[in-house]
ZADO-827185 format. One line per field, with one value per residue (C-alpha): residue number from 1; residue in three letters; x, y, z. Coordinates in Angstrom, 3 decimals. Each point is the difference from the previous one (the first is absolute). Example, Ala and Ser with C-alpha at 12.3 -4.5 7.8 and 13.67 -1.06 7.14 Angstrom:
num: (1,2) .
residuo: (ALA,SER) .
x: (12.300,1.370) .
y: (-4.500,3.440) .
z: (7.800,-0.660) .
END
This chain:
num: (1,2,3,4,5,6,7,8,9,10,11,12,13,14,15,16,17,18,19,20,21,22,23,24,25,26,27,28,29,30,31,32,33,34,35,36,37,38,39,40,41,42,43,44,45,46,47,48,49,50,51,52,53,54,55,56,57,58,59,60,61,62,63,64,65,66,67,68,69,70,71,72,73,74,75,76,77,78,79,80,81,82,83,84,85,86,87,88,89,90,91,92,93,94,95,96,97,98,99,100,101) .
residuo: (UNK,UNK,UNK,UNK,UNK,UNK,UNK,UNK,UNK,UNK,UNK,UNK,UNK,UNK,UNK,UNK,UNK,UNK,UNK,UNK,UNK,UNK,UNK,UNK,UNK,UNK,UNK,UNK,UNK,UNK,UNK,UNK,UNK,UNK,UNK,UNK,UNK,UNK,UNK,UNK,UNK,UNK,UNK,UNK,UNK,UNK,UNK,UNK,UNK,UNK,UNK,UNK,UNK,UNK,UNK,UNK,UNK,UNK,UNK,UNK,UNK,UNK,UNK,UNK,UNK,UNK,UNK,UNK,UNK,UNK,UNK,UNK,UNK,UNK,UNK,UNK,UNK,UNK,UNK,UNK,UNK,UNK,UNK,UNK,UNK,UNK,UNK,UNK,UNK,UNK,UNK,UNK,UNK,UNK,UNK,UNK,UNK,UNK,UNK,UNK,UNK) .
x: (-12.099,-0.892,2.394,-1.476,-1.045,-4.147,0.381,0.172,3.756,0.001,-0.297,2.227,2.705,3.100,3.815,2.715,3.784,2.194,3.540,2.308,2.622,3.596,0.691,-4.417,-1.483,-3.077,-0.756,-0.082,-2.387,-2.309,-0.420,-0.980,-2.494,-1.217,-1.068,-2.260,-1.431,2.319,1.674,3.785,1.186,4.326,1.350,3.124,-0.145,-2.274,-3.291,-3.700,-2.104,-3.841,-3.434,-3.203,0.054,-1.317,3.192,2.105,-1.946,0.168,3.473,1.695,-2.658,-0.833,-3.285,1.431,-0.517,-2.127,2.616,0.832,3.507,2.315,-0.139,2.623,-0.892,2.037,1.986,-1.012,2.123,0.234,1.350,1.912,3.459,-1.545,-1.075,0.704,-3.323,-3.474,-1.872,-3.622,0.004,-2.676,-3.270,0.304,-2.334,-0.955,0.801,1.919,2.751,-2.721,-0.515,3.778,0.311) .
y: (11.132,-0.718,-0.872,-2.961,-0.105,-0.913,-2.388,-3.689,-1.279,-1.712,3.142,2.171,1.912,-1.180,1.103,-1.925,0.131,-2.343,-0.356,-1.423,-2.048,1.574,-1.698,0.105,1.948,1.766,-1.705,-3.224,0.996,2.273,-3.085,-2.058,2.766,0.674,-3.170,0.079,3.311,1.929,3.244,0.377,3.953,-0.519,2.832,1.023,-2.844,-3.061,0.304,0.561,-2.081,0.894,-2.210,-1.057,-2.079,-3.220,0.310,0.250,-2.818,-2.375,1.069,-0.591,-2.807,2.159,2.345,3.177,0.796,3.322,2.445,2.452,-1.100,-1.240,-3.885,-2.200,-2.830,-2.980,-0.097,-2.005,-3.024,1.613,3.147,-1.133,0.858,3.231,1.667,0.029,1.489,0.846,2.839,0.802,3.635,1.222,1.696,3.477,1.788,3.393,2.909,-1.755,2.609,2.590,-2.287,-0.079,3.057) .
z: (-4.551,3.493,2.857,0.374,3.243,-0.979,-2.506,0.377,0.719,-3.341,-1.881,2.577,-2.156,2.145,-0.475,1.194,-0.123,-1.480,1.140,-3.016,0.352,-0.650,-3.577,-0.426,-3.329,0.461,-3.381,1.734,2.251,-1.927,-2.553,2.959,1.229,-3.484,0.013,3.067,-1.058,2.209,-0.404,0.573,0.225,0.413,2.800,1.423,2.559,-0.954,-1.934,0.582,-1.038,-0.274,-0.404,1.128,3.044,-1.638,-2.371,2.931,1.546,-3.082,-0.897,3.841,1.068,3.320,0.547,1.490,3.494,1.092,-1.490,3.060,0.107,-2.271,-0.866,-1.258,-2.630,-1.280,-2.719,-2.944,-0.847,-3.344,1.064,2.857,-2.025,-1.414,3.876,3.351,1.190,-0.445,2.027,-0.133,1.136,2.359,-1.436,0.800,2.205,-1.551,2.460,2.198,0.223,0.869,3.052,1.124,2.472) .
END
């Protein structure tokens, strides 16, 4: 797998993070994803959720920015009582610690 960073933003691998509600399943929300072709990984504190950017795109009904810093998208309607938020993390640049002095 690839970070990413040559192919065509449609077919990007992004991860976000999803911030649940307090009284939210992660069952609610990994049906939702499931349905859009999304992946949904539950941890400690919120969930990941993985795809291709045209899933993300289709799924949240924005195109994702360039992906150096982290973006916020809008809640669907439909999950509006399942999450608080949705973060598209940035892509990571390969090496970039070996740059920090």
């Amino acid at each position: 797998m690839t970070s990413g960073q040559g192919d065509a933003p449609e077919e990007e691998f992004v991860e976000a993070l999803a911030e649940l509600r307090a009284d939210a399943s992660v069952h609610d929300l990994a049906a939702w994803c499931s349905r859009h072709g999304i992946d949904v990984v539950p941890m400690v504190a919120g969930t990941l959720v993985t795809g291709s950017g045209r899933q993300f795109t289709e799924a949240f009904g924005v195109r994702l920015q360039k992906r150096s810093r982290p973006q916020t998208l809008p809640v669907p309607q439909d999950l509006k009582d399942t999450v608080r938020s949705v973060t598209v993390l940035p892509t990571p640049t390969l090496g970039a610690r070996d740059r920090i002095p």
